[in-house]
C-alpha positions as CSV (number, residue, x, y, z in Angstrom):
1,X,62.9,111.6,102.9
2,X,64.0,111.8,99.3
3,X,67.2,111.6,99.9
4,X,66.9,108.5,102.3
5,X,65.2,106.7,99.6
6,X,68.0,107.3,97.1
7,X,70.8,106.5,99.3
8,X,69.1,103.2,100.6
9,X,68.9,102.5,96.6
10,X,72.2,103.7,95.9
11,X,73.7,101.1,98.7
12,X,71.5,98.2,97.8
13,X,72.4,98.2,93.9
14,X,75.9,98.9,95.2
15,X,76.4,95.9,97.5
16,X,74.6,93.8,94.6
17,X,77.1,94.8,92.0
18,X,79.8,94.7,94.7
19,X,79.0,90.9,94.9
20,X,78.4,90.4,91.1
21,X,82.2,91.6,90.9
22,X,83.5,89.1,93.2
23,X,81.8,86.5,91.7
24,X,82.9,87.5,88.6
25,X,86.2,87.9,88.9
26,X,87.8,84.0,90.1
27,X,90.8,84.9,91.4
28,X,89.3,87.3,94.1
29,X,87.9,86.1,98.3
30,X,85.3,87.9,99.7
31,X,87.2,88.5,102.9
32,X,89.7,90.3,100.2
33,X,87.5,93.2,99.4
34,X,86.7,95.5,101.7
35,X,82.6,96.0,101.1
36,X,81.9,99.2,103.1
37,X,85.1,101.4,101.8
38,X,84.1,104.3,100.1
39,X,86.5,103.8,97.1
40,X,84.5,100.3,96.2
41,X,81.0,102.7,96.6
42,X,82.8,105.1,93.8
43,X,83.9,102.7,91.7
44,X,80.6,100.8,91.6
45,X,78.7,104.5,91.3
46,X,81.1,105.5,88.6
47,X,80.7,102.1,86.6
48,X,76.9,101.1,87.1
49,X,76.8,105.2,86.0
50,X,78.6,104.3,82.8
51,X,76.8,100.9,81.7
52,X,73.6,103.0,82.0
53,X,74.7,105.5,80.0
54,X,76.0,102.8,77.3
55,X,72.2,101.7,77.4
56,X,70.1,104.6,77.6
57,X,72.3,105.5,74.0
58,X,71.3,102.1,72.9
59,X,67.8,102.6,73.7
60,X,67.7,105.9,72.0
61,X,68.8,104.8,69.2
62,X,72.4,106.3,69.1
63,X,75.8,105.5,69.5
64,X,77.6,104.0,73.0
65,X,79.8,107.6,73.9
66,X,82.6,105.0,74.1
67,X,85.1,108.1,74.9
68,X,83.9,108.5,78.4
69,X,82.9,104.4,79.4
70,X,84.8,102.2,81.4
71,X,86.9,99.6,79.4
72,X,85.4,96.8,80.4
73,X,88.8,94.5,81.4
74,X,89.2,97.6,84.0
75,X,85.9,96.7,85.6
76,X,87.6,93.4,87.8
77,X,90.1,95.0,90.3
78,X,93.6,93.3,90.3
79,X,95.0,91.9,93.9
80,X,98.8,91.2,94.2
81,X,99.0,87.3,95.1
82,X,101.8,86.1,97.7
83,X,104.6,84.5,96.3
84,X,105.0,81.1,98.7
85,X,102.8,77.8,97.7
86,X,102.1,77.7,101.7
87,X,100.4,81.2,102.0
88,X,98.5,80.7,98.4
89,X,97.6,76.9,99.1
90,X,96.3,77.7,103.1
91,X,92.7,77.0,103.3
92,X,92.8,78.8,106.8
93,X,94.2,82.0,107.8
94,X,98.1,81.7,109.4
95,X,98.9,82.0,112.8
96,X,102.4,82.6,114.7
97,X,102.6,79.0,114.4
98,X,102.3,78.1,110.7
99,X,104.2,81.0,109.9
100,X,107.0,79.7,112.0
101,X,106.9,76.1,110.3
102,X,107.4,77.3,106.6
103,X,110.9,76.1,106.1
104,X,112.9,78.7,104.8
105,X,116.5,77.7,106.1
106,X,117.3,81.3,107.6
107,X,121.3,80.5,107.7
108,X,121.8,79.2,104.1
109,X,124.8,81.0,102.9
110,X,126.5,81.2,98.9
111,X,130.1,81.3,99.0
112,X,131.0,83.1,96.3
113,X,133.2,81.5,94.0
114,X,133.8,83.5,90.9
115,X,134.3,86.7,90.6
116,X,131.2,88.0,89.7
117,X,130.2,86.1,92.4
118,X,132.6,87.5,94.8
119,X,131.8,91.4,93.1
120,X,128.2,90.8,94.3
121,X,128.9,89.8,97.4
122,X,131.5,92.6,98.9
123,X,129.3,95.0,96.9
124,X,126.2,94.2,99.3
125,X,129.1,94.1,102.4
126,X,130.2,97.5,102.2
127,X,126.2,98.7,101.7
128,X,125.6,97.1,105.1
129,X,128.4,99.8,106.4
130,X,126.4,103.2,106.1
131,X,123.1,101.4,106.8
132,X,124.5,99.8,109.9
133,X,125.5,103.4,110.7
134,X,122.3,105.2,109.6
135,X,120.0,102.6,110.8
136,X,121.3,101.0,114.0
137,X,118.3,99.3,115.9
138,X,115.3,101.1,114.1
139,X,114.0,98.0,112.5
140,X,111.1,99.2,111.3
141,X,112.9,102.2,109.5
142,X,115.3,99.7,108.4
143,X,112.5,97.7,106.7
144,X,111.5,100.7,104.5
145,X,114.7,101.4,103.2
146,X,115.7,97.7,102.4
147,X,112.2,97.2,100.6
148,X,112.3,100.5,98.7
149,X,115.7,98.9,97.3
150,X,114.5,95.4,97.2
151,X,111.4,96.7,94.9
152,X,114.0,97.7,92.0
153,X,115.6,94.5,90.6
154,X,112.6,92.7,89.9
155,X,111.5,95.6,87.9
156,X,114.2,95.9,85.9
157,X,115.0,92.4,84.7
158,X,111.7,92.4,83.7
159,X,112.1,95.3,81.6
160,X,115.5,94.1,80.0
161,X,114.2,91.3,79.3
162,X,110.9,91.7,77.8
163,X,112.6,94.3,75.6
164,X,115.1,91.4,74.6
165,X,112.3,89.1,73.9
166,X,111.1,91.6,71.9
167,X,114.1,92.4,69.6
168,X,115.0,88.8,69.9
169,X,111.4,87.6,68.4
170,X,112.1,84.7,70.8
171,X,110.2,83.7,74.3
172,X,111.9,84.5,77.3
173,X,112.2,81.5,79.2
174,X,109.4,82.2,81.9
175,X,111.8,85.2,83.4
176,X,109.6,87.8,83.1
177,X,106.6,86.9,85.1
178,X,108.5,85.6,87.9
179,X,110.5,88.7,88.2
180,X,107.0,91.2,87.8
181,X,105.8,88.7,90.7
182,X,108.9,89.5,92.7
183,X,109.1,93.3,92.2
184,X,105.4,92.9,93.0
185,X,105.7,91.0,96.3
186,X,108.4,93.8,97.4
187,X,106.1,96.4,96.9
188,X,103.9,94.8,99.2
189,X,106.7,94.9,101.6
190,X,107.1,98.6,101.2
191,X,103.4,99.1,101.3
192,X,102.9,97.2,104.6
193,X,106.1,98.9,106.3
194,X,104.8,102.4,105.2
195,X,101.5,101.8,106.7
196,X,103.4,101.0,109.9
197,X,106.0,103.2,110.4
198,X,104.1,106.3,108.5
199,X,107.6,107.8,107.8
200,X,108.2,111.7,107.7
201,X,108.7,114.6,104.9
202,X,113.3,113.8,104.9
203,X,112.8,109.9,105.3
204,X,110.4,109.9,102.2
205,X,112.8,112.4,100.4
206,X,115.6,109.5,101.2
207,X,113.5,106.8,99.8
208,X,112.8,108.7,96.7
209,X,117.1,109.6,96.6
210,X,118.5,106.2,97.0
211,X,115.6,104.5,94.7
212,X,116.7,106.8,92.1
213,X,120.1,105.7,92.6
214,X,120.3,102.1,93.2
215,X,117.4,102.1,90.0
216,X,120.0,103.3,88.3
217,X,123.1,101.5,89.2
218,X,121.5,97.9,88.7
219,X,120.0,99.0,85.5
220,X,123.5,99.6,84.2
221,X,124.8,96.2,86.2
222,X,121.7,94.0,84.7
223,X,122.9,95.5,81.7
224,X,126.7,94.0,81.7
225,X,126.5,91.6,83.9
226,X,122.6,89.5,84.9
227,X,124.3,86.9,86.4
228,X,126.4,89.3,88.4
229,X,123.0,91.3,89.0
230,X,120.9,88.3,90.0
231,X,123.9,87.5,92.3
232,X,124.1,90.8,94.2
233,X,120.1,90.5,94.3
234,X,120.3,86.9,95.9
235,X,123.1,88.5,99.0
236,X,120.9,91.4,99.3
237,X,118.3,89.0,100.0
238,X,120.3,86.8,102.3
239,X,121.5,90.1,104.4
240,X,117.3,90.7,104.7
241,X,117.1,87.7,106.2
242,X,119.2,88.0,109.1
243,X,118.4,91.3,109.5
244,X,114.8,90.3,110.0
245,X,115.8,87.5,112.2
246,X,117.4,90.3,114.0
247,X,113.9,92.3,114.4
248,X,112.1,89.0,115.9
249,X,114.5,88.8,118.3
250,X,114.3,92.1,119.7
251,X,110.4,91.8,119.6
252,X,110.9,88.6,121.5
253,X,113.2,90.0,124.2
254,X,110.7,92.4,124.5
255,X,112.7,95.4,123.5
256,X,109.8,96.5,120.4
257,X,106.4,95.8,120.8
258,X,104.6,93.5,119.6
259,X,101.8,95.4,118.1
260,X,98.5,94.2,116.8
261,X,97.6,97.0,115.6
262,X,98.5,95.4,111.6
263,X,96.9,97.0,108.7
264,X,94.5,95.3,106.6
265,X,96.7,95.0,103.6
266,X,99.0,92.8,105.5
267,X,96.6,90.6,106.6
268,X,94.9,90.3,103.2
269,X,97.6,89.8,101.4
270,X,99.6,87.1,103.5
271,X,95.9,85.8,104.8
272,X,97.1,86.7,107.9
273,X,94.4,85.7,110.9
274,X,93.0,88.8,111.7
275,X,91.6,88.1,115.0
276,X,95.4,87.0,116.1
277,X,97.4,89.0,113.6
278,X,100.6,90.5,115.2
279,X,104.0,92.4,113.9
280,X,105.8,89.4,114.5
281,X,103.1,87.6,112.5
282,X,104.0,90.3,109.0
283,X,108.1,89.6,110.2
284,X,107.9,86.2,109.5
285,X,105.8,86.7,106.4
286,X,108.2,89.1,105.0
287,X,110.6,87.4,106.2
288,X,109.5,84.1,104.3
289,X,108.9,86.2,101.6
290,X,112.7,87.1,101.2
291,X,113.7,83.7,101.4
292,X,112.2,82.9,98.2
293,X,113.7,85.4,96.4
294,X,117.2,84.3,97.2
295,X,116.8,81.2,96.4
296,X,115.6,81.5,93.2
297,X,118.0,85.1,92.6
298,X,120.9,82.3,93.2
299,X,119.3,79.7,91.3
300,X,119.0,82.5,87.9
301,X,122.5,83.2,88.4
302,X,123.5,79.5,88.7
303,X,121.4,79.0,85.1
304,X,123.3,82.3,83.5
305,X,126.2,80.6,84.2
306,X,125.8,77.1,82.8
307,X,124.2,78.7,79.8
308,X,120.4,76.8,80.3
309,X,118.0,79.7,81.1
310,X,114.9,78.8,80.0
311,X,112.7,77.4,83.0
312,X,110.8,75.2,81.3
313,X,114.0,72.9,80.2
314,X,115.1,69.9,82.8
315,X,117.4,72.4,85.0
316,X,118.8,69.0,86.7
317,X,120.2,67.2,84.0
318,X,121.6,70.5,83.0
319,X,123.7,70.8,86.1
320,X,124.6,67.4,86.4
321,X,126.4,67.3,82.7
322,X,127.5,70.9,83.0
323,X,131.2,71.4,83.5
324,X,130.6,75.1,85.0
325,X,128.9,73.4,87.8
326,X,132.0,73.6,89.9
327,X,131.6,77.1,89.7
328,X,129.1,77.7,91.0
329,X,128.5,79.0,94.4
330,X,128.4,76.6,97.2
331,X,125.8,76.2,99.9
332,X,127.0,77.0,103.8
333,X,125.3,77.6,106.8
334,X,127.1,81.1,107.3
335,X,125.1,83.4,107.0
336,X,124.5,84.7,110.7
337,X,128.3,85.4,110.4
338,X,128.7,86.6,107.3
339,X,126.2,89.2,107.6
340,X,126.3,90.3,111.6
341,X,126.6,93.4,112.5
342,X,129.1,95.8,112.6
343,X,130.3,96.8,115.3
């Protein structure tokens, strides 16, 4: 009997601060947090433990034992945010249909122009070859990999250039949160596709191999050449696209299923409707997803180039009076060819 009355306590004051923290905490939905997971009864155990302890040392008489509290900015729980103004702005969860209406021009092609541009570009071509090879037709495999990749870049320019802003004493131009946002958002990917595939002991030891590499690799490229790294980011990015085009097609033909079984971080995080929620549904969020980040990859490039990187100046006008515009590379609807398969 005791130990019903405690654990009806325990739960009450639990679900009560549970709430509290929502309220709290502005950028946060209900529907975001799952109430009855154990980790959200720990972590309001473990904090509601601590405040009490900061007051029972208050009532005492002595000192807050401010070694073992809780800071209190740790107390409100941070939730990635999706990158597209449709998915953040949707008063209503997305269906198959709204999904399919955000216009994210699936065939828009860069034709490389300079040579940086045209070093990016055969760099992500011969990449395709082995993962063509390894890959073939496991999508969802596929998806891992190209996330666990796609994760990197973000990351790094945000490192190189905070450091930069650092030594520089200058501000950086508004790159640095949109590239955290993007390595962010990738992670998400990874994170959903990992929930869904549940890949084995060697494909994990793969992931962890060629992140290690390609971290690496565009460290070293972001390091000589951003322009030529935003570049290779912005193919990489176009190549994701068809692939994934590729994936909804097979799911359409009926060669993959079209599961509903989609994990609960997927349909948080793209405010997916759960009650409809499919794995075509997380394709063309991802997918979505990956369009954004090669438009603006292309468009950081473009502003390397012309020499205007700080986002907050007028970017047009820029362009327009800029003689390396005509260097920069063109738009085409060629992307379907210039990334199909090998055969």
């Amino acid at each position: 009997m005791i130990r019903s009355v405690f654990r009806n306590t325990f739960l009450r004051n639990t679900t009560t601060f549970t709430e509290t923290a929502v309220n709290n905490a502005g950028h946060y939905h209900k529907s975001i947090l799952p109430q009855n997971s154990m980790f959200l009864l720990t972590r309001a155990f473990t904090i509601h433990a601590s405040r009490m302890q900061s007051a029972n040392a208050t009532i005492n008489g002595k000192e807050p034992d401010v070694i073992h509290q809780i800071p209190e900015d740790l107390f409100y729980l941070h939730h990635p945010k999706p990158v597209r103004h449709e998915i953040l702005e949707s008063k209503t969860p997305l269906d198959s249909k709204a999904l399919e209406n955000i216009d994210i021009s699936p065939d828009l092609h860069r034709q490389p122009v300079t040579w940086s541009d045209k070093i990016a570009f055969y760099t992500v071509r011969i990449l395709r070859i082995p993962t063509d090879w390894f890959f073939k037709k496991k999508y969802i495999h596929r998806a891992v990999m190209l996330e666990t990749v796609a994760a990197v870049p973000g990351m790094v320019g945000a490192t190189i250039r905070h450091l930069r802003s650092l030594r520089k004493l200058q501000h950086d131009g508004g790159w640095i949160d949109h590239l955290l946002h993007e390595a962010e958002n990738e992670r998400m990917h990874l994170m959903t596709w990992m929930r869904i595939s549940q890949p084995n002991w060697w494909e994990r030891s793969l992931i962890t191999l060629v992140q290690g590499g390609f971290y690496n690799m565009f460290f070293m490229l972001y390091l000589i050449s951003p322009r030529t790294a935003h570049r290779v980011v912005g193919y990489l990015e176009e190549e994701a696209i068809v692939s994934y085009n590729s994936f909804l097609k097979e799911i359409d033909n009926g060669n993959l299923e079209n599961s509903k079984n989609v994990p609960d971080i997927a349909i948080d995080y793209w405010n997916l409707d759960k009650n409809t929620a499919t794995l075509r549904d997380v394709v063309l969020a991802v997918r979505a997803d990956e369009a954004t980040h090669r438009d603006t990859n292309h468009h950081f490039a473009d502003r390397i180039l012309v020499g205007h990187e700080d986002l907050r100046e007028d970017i047009k006008r820029a362009f327009e009076d800029h003689d390396k515009t005509k260097k920069m590379a063109g738009l085409t609807n060629e992307a379907p060819e210039k990334w199909k398969w090998s055969k």
